[in-house]
C-alpha positions as CSV (number, residue, x, y, z in Angstrom):
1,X,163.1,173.4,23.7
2,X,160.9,170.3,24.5
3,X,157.0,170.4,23.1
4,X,156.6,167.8,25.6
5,X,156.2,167.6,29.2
6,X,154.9,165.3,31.9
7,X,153.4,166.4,35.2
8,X,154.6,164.2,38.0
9,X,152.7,164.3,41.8
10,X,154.9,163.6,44.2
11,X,152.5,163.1,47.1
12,X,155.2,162.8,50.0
13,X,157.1,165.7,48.7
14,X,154.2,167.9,48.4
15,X,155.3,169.1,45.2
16,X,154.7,168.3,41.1
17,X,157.7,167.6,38.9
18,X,158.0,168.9,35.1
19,X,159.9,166.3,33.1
20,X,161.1,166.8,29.7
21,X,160.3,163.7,28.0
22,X,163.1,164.4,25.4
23,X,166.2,164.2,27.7
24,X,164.0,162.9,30.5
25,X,165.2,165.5,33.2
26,X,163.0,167.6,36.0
27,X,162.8,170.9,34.8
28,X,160.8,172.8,36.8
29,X,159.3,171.7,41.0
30,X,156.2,173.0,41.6
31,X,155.7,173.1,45.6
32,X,151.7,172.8,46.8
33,X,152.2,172.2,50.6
34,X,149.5,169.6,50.5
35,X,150.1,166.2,50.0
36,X,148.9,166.4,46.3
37,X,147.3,163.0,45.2
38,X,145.8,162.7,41.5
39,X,146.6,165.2,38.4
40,X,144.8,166.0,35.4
41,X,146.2,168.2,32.3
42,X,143.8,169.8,29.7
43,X,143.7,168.8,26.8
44,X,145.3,171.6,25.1
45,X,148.0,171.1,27.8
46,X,147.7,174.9,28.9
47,X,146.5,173.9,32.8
48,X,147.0,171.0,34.8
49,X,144.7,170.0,38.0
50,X,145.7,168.6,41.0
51,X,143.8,167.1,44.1
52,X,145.1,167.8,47.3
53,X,143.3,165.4,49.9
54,X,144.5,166.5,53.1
55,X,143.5,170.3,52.1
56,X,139.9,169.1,50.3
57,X,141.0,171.5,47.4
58,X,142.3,171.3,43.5
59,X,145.2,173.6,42.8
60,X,145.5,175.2,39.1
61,X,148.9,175.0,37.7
62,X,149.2,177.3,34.2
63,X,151.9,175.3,32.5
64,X,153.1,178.1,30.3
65,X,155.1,179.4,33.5
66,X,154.4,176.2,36.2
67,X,153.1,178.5,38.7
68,X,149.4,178.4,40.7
69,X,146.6,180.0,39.1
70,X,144.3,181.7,42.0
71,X,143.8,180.3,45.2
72,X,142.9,176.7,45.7
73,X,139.2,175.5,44.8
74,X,137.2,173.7,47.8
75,X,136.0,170.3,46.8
76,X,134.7,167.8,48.9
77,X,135.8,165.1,51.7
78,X,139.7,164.3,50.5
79,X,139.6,164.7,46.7
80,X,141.4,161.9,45.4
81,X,140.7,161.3,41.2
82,X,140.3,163.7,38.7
83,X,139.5,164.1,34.8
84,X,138.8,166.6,32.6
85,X,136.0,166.1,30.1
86,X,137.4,166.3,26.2
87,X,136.2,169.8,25.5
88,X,137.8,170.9,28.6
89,X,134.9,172.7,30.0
90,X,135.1,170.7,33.4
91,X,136.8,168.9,35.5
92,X,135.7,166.2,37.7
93,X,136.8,165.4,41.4
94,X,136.0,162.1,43.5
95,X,135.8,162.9,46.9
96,X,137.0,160.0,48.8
97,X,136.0,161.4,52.6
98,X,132.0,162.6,51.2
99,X,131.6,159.4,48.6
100,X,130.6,162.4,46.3
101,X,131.9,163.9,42.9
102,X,132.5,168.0,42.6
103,X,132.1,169.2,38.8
104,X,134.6,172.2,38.6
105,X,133.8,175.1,35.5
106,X,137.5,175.3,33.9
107,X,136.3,179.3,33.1
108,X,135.8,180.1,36.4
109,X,137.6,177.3,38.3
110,X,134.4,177.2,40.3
111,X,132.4,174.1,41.7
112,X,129.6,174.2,39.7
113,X,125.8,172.7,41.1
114,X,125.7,170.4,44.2
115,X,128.2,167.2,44.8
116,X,126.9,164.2,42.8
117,X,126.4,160.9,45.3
118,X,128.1,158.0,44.4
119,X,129.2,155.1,46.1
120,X,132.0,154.4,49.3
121,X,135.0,155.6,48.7
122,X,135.1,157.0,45.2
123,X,139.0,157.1,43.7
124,X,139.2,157.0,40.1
125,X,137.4,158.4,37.5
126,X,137.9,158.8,33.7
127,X,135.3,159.3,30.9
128,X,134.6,157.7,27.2
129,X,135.9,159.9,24.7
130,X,132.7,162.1,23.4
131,X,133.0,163.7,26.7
132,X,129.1,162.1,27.4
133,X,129.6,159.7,30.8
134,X,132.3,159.5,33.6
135,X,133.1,155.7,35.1
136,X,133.4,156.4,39.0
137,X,135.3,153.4,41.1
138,X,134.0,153.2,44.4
139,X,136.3,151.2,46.4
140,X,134.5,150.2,49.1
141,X,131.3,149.9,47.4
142,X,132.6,147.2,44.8
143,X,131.1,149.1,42.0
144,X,131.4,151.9,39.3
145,X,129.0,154.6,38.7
146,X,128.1,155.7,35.8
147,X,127.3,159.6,35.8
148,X,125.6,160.9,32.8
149,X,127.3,164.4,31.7
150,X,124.8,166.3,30.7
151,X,122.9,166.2,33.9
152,X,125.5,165.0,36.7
153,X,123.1,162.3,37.7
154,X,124.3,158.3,38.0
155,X,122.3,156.5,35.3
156,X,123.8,153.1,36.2
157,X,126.2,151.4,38.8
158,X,128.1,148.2,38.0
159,X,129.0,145.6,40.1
160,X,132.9,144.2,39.6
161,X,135.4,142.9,42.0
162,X,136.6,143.8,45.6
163,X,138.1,147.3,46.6
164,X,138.4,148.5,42.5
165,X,140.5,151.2,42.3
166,X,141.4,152.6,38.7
167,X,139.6,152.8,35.2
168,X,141.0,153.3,32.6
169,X,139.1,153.7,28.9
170,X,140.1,152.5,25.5
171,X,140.4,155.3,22.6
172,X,137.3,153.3,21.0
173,X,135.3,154.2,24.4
174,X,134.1,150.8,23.8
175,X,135.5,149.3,27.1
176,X,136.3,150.7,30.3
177,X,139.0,148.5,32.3
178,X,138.8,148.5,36.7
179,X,141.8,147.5,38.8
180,X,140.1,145.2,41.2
181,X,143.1,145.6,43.7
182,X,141.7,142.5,46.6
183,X,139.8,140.0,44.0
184,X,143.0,140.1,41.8
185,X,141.3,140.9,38.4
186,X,140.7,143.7,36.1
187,X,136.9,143.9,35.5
188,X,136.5,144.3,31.4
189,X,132.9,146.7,31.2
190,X,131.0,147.2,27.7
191,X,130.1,150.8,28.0
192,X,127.0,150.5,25.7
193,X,125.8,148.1,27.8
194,X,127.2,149.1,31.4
195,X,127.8,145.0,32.1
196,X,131.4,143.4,32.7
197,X,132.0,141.1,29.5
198,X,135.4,139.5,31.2
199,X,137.2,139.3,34.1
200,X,141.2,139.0,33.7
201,X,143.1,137.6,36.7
202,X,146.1,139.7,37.4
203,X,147.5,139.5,41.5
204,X,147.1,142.7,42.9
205,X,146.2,145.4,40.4
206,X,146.1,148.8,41.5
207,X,146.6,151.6,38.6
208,X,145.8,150.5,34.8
209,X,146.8,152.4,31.7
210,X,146.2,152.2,27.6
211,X,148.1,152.2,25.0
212,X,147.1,155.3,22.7
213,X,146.4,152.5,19.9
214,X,144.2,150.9,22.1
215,X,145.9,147.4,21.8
216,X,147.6,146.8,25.7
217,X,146.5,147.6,28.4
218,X,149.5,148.0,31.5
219,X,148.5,147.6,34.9
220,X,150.7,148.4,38.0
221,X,150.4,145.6,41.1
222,X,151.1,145.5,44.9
223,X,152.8,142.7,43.6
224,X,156.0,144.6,42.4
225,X,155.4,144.5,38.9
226,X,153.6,145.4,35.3
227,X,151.3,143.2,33.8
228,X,149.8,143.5,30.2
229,X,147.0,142.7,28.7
230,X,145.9,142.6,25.2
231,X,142.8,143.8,24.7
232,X,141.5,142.3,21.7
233,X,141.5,138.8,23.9
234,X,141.7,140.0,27.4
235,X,144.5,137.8,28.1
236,X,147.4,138.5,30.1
237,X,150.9,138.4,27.2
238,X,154.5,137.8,28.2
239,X,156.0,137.9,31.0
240,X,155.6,141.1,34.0
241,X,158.1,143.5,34.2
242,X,159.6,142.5,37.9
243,X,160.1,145.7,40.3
244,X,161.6,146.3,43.4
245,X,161.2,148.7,46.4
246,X,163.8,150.9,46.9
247,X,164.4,154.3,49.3
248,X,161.7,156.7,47.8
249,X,160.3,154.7,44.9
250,X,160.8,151.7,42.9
251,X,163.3,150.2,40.3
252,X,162.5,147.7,37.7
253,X,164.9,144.5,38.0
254,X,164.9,144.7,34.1
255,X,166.1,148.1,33.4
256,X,167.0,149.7,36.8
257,X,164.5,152.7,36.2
258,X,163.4,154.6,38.9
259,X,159.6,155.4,39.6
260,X,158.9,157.9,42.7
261,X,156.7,156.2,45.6
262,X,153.0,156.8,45.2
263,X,153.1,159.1,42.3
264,X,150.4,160.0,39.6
265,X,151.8,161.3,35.6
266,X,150.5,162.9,33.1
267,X,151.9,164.1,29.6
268,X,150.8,166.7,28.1
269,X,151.7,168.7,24.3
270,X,153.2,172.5,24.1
């Protein structure tokens, strides 16, 4: 039997797929009736969360048997992102309908405090690797908030480029990389020092991802392909991987895989 597993939203479907990444087949459908959007696993890989806009709740999923845990937890305005901090404790929630952030106690699966303001339209959200600050995208506020941890509070917001979407953090937690989907550039911030540092042009970014080294950086465009940067220069390398809609999804020109339409993954150990 497979140790790993990824956790696949399929938001038209209203379901998540279980894939085993050894012989790559769905091995388990888990249906949510809700137009799920963004999924987080723990880091232990024994729960995964999952936003469900339309329904302004998370569902639970216990991975040991792919079934709900409880009943679903009320958020805010359409959920949209979500992490879990590194000790697992909580998981965080953007609210895209309330421009707020919910803190959920894993322990309890219980919102926790009051909604933390943030700016328009918050979508994603991930958060440097001591667990300490969250990086918010606000999409319509052309910024990122910085919300301190300890206290829920924003302790900085950033200016980068129009509409930003995703962020994504290197293993270092030195930089935090923002899909800046309308000004056509990922938005490079020093954490230390919450400023941008670069600006990479890439046409039409939407979802960015990191290597586990550290080294690339892979970023999904409306454009119908991959980009990748290398983050020790910030430079776009080699050519993008060309995609192509298809019924349902997309298929790369190059190797004729299949990626399901508006779709968020995550892989997780067990």
């Amino acid at each position: 039997m497979s140790l790993f597993f990824a956790y696949v939203v399929n938001n038209n479907s209203n379901t998540v797929s279980v894939i085993d990444t050894v012989t790559n087949k769905v091995v388990a459908n888990i249906s949510l009736g809700t137009s799920p959007k963004g999924i987080a696993v723990t880091r232990d890989g024994k729960f995964a969360y999952v936003t469900n806009p339309l329904a302004n709740t998370v569902s639970v999923i216990d991975t040991a048997t792919n079934t709900l845990v409880g009943s679903p937890i009320p958020v805010g305005s359409f959920p949209e992102g979500i992490a879990i901090t590194p000790d697992r404790k909580y998981t965080y929630v953007t609210n895209t309908g309330s421009d707020t952030v919910s803190v959920i106690d894993n322990a309890t699966n219980v919102v926790v405090g009051s909604a933390t303001p943030v700016g328009k339209q918050p979508a994603g959200i991930a958060f440097i690797p001591s667990g300490k600050r969250a990086f918010v995208v606000n999409s319509l506020s052309f910024t990122v908030s910085v919300i301190d941890a300890a206290t829920n509070a924003v302790i900085a917001t950033i200016p980068v480029g129009a509409q930003p979407y995703c962020v994504a953090i290197t293993p270092n937690g030195k930089h935090a990389y923002v899909a800046n989907v309308v000004s056509n550039a990922v938005s490079v911030i020093d954490t230390a020092t919450n400023a941008v540092v670069a600006t990479v042009p890439v046409g039409a970014p939407v979802v960015v991802a990191i290597t586990p080294n550290g080294e690339y950086l892979y970023v999904s465009t409306n454009a119908n392909s991959v980009s990748v940067i290398k983050t020790a220069t910030n430079k776009v390398v080699g050519a993008r991987f060309p995609w192509e809609r298809i019924h349902g999804g997309w298929r790369s020109r190059r190797t004729g895989n299949v990626s399901a339409s508006r779709i968020f993954c995550r892989t997780m150990y067990r």
